[in-house]
C-alpha positions in Angstrom: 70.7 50.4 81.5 68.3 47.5 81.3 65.4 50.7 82.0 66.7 52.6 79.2 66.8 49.7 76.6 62.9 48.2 77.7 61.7 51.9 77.2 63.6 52.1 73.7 62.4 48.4 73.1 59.2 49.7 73.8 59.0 52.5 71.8 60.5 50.3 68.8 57.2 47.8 69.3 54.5 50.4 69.5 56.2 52.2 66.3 55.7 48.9 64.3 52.7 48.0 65.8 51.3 51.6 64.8 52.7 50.7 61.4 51.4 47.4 60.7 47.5 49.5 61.9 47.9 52.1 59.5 49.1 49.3 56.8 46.0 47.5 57.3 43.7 50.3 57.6 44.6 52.5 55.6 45.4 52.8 52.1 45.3 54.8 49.2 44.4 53.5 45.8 42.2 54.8 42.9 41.1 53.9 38.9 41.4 56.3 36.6 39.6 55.8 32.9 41.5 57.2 29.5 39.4 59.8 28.3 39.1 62.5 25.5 39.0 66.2 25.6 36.6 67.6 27.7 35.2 64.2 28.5 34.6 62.9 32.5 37.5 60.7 33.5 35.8 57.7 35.4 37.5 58.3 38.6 36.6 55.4 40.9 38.6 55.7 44.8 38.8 52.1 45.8 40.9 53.0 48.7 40.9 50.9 52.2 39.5 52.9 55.1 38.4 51.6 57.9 38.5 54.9 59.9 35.5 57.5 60.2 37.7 60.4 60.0 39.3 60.3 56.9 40.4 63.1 54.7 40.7 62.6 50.8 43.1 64.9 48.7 43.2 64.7 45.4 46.0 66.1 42.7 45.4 66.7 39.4 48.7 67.7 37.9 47.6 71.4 36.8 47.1 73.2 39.7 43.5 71.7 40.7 42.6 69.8 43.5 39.6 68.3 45.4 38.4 67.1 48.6 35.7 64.8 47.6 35.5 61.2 47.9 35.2 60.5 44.1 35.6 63.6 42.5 34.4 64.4 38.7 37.4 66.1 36.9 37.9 66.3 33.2 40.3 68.0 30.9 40.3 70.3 27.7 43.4 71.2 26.7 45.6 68.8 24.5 46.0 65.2 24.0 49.0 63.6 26.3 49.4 62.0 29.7 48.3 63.4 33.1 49.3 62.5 36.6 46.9 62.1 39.2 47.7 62.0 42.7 45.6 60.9 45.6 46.2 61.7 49.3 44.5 59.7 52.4 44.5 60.9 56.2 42.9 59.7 58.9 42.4 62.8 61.6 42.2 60.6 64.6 45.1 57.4 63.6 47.5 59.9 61.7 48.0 57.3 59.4 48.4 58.8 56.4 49.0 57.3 52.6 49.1 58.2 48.6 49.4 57.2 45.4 49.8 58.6 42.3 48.7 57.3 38.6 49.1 58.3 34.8 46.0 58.3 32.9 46.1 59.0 28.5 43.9 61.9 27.1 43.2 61.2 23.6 43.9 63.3 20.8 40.6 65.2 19.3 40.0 64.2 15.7 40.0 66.8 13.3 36.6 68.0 11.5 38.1 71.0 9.0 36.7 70.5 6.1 37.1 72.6 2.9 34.4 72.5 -0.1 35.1 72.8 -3.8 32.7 72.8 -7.0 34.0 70.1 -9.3 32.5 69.2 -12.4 31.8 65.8 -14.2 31.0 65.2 -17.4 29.8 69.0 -17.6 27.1 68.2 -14.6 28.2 69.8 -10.9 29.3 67.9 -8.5 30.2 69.4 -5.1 32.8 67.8 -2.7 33.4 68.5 0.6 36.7 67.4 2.0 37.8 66.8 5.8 41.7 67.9 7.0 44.4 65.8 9.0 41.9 63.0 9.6 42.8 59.1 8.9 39.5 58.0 6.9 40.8 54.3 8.0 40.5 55.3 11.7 37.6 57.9 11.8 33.9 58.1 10.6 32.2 60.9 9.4 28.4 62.6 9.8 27.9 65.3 7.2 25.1 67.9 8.0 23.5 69.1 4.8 21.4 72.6 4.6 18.4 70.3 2.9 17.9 68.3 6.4 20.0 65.8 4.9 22.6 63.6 6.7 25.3 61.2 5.5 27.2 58.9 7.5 30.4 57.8 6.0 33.3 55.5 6.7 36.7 54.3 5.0 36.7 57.9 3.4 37.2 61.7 4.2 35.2 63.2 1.6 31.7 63.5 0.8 30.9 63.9 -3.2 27.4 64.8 -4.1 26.0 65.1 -6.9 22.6 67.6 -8.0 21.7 67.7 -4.1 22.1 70.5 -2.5 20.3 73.0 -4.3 20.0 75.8 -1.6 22.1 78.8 -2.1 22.5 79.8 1.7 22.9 77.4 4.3 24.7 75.6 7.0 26.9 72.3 6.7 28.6 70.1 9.7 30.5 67.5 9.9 31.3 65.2 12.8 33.8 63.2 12.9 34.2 60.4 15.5 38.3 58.6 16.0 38.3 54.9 16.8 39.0 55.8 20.6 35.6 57.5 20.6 36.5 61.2 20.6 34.9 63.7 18.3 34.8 66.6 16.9 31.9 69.0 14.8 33.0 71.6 12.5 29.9 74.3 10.7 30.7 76.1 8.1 28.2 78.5 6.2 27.1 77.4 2.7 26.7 79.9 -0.4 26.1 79.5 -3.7 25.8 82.9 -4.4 27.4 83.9 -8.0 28.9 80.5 -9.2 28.9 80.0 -13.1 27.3 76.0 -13.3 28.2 74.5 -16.5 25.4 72.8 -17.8 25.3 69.9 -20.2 24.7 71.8 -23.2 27.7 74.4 -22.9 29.8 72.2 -24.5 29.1 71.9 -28.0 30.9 69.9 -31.1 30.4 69.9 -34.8 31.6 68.4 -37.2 32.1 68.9 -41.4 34.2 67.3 -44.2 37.1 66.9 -42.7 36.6 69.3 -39.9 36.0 69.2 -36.2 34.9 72.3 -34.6 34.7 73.1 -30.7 32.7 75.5 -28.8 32.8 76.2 -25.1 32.7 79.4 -23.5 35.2 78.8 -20.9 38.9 78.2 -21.5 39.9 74.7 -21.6 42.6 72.1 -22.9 41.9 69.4 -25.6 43.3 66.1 -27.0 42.1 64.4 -29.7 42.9 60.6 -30.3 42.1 58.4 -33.3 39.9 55.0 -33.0 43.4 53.6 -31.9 43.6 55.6 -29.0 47.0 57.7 -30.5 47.1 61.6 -30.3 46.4 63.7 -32.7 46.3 66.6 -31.6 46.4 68.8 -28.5 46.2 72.1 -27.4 45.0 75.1 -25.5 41.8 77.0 -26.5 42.7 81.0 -27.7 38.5 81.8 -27.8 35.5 79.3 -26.9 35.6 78.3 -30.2 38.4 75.9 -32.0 38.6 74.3 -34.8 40.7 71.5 -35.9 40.8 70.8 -39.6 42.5 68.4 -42.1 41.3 65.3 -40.3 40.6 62.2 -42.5 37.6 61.1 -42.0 37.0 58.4 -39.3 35.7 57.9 -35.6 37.2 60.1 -33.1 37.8 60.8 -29.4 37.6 64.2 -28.4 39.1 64.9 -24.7 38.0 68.2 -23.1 39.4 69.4 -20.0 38.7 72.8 -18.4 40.1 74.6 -15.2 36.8 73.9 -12.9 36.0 70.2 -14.6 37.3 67.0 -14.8 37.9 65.2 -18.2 34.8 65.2 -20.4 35.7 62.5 -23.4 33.0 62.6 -26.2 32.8 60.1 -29.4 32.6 61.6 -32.7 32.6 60.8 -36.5 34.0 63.1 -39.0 33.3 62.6 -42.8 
């Protein structure tokens, strides 16, 4: 009896002192960087092994897996969290240990961008817009087909004014989040068959108690006294409308087509 208990006694002591040897020797432990899309994740396998025969086994939640010491893995699908798993074996000890980590992929900002031909006080202006993007929390390089580039921040959209003159081209735009990602979209550029307003399209005249408009697009009008009330309003029938019966007197003519913003122009009918 006293036999059988030293031998299990025995067994007991070599089973924690082969315990407390792998504890020692032998542990698993890694860092694991955030990343974006498609980026590197800083892998860096700060693991304790004092062994020469040690196997490394890494997990990387979607069916991948690597051998290497220090791996370099990166992923391109998706924003969200991603498990990583690291397995350590020494072939000669059989101590054996693993660990497993969470790391964040960003979200990839987005660089849509849509361009429209907007018009100012009947001069083009052309504005190209960026979709689903925070301008607080994103910058922005635009691309232009000149050779021109803008870098913007505090804003998604880009308003020029008489630049970009070339009829075909290319424009980018990069845009960068706050966490360092980014994204570049290209678009192609054409001016091909756009009807510019110029500054002289819009013409006024004015007679005895007559004001007469001329534009050859359709368009909207108000008129306002030197007070600022209304005195009339309406919707052009032709390019050309005239508004008669006015006393005479300073007057604010407000022209507003379906291309332009607000043109206001000063005028004096006798």
């Amino acid at each position: 009896m006293r036999i059988l208990l030293l031998i299990i006694s025995f067994g007991c002591l070599q089973t924690l002192l082969g315990f407390d040897t792998c504890l020692y020797s032998l542990r698993a432990n890694f860092v694991a960087a955030d990343a974006c899309p498609g980026q590197d994740i800083g892998l860096a396998n700060i693991s304790l092994s004092k062994g020469k025969h040690i196997r490394w086994q890494w997990y990387f939640g979607d069916g991948r897996y690597s051998e290497e010491f220090a791996p370099k893995i990166s992923y391109s699908k998706g924003a969200g969290y991603r498990k990583i798993t690291l397995k350590v074996y020494d072939s000669v000890s059989h101590c054996r240990d693993s660990v497993w980590k969470y790391l964040e992929i960003f979200p990839k900002p987005e660089s849509d961008f849509k361009s429209v031909i907007k018009y100012t006080d009947s001069c083009s202006y052309r504005l190209f817009t960026a979709y689903k993007t925070n301008p607080i929390d994103h910058s922005f390089m635009w691309y232009l087909p000149n050779g021109d580039s803008i870098y913007i921040t505090g804003k998604n959209n880009l308003n020029i004014r008489d630049t970009i003159e070339v009829e075909t081209g290319t424009i980018a735009l990069k845009v960068r989040s706050n966490l360092g990602c980014e994204s570049i979209t290209k678009k192609d550029y054409t001016l091909v068959g756009l009807e510019k307003l110029s500054c002289d399209n819009l013409k006024v005249y004015t007679s005895k108690g007559t004001l007469v408009i001329d534009y050859p697009m359709p368009y909207q009008y108000q008129l306002y006294d030197e007070q600022g009330h209304l005195i009339q309003e309406g919707n052009s029938k032709d390019n050309r409308t005239s508004l008669e019966m006015l006393a005479s007197g300073i007057y604010y003519l407000s022209i507003q087509t379906q291309n332009a913003e607000r043109k206001i122009i000063k005028t004096i009918v006798y």
